[in-house]
C-alpha positions as CSV (number, residue, x, y, z in Angstrom):
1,X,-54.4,160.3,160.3
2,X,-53.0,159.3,163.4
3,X,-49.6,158.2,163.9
4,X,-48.0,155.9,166.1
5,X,-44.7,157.5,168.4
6,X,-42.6,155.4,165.7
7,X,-44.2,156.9,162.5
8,X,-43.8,160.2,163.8
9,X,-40.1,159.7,164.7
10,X,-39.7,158.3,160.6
11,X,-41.4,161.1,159.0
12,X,-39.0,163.1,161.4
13,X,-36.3,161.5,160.0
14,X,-37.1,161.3,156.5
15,X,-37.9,165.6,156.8
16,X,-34.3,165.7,158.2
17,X,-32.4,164.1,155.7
18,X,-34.1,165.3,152.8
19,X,-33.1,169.1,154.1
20,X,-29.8,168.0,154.7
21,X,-29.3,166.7,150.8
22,X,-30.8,170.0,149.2
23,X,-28.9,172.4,151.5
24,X,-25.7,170.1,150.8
25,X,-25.8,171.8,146.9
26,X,-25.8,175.1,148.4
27,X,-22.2,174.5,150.5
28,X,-19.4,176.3,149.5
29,X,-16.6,174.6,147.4
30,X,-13.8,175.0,150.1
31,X,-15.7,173.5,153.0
32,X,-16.6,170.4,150.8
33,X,-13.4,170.3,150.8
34,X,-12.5,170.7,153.5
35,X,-15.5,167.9,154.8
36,X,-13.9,165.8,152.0
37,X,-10.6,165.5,154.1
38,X,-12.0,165.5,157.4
39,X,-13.6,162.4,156.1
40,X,-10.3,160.6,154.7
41,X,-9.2,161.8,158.1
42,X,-11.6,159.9,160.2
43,X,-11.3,156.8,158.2
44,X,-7.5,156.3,158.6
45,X,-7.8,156.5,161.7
46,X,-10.6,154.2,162.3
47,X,-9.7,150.8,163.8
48,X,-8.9,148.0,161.3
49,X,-11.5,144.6,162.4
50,X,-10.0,142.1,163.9
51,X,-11.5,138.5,162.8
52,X,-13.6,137.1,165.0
53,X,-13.8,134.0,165.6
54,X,-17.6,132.2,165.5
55,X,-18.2,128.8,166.4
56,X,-20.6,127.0,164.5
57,X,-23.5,124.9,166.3
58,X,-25.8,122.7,164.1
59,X,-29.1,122.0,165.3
60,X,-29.3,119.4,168.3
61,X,-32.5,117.7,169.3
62,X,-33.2,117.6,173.3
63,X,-31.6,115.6,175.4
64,X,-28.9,115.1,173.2
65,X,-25.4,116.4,173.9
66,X,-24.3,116.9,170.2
67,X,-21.3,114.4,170.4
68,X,-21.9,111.9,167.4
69,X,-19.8,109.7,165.7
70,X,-19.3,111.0,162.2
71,X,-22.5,112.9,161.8
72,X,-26.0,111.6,161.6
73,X,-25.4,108.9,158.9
74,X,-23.2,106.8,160.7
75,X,-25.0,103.5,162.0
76,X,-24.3,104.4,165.5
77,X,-26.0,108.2,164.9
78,X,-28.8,105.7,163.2
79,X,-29.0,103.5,166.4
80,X,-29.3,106.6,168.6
81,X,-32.5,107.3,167.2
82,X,-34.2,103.7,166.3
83,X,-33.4,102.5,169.9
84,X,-35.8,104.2,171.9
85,X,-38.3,103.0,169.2
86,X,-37.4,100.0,169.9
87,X,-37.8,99.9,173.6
88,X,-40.9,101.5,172.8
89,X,-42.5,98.6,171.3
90,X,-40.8,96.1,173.4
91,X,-42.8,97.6,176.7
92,X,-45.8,97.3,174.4
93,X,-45.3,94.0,173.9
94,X,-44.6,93.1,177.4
95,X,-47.7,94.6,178.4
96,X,-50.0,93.1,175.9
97,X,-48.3,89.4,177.1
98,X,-48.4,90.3,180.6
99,X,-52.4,91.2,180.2
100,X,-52.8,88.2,178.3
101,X,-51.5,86.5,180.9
102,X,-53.2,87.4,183.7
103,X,-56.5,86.8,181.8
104,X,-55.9,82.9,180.8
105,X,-54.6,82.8,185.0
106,X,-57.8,83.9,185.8
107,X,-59.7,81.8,183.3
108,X,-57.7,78.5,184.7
109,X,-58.4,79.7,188.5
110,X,-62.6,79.6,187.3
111,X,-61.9,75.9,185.3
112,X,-59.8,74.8,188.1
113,X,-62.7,75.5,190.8
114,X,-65.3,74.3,188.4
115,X,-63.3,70.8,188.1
116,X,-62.8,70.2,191.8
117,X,-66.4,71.2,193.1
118,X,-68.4,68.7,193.5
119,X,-71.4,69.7,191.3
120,X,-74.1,67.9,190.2
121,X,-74.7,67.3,186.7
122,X,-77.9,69.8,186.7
123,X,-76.0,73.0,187.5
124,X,-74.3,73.1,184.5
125,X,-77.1,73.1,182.8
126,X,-78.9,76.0,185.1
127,X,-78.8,79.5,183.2
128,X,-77.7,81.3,186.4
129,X,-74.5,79.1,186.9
130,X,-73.4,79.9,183.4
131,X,-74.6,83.7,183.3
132,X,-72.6,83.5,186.7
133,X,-69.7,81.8,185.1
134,X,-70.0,84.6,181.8
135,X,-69.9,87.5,184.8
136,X,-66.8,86.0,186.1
137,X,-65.1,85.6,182.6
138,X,-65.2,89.3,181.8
């Protein structure tokens, strides 16, 4: 088989310990001990943990500071996030009116310049007048 570096170092570790737990029935009773105090030894004189303090951060979605007024249920939290919806479809709607409305100006500048020409009767009639007049629509 072959091993990665990290498998290698595992086994190696695993070999270790198990030697150290079957020699460790073989040590004398004295230096257990002896090992037994050194330990209660080490642990008095280990630092005590201080607290530490953590301070807590709830998720926050870009853009957004994470002030609210009192939490994400409160109308205003509620507002924060139906507002730019709302401006959303607002623009939409401007742009649809605005579209429509530079179609009917065009529309009224072809009437307009139909009614004040002076044409005779026959061109309205002609097929390349009103295939002229479709052209211009679109």
């Amino acid at each position: 088989m072959n091993y990665s570096k990290e498998a290698k170092d595992l086994d190696f570790a695993y070999k270790i310990r198990r030697a150290l737990n079957e020699s460790a029935e073989n040590i004398p009773a004295p230096s257990l001990d002896r090992l037994a105090q050194a330990r209660k030894m080490a642990l008095a004189c280990k630092k005590k943990e201080a607290p530490v303090a953590v301070m807590a951060v709830r998720g926050i979605l870009a853009g957004n500071s994470g002030f609210s007024f009192q939490g994400p249920d409160s109308w205003i939290g509620k507002l924060g996030i139906a507002l730019p919806l709302l401006v959303l479809v607002a623009g939409l709607i401007g742009i649809y009116e605005y579209e429509q409305q530079q179609n009917i100006n065009e529309l009224a500048d072809i009437d307009a310049a139909v009614l004040v020409d002076e044409l005779p009767p026959a061109a309205y009639v002609d097929t390349g007048f009103t295939a002229y007049l479709n052209q211009a629509e679109e």
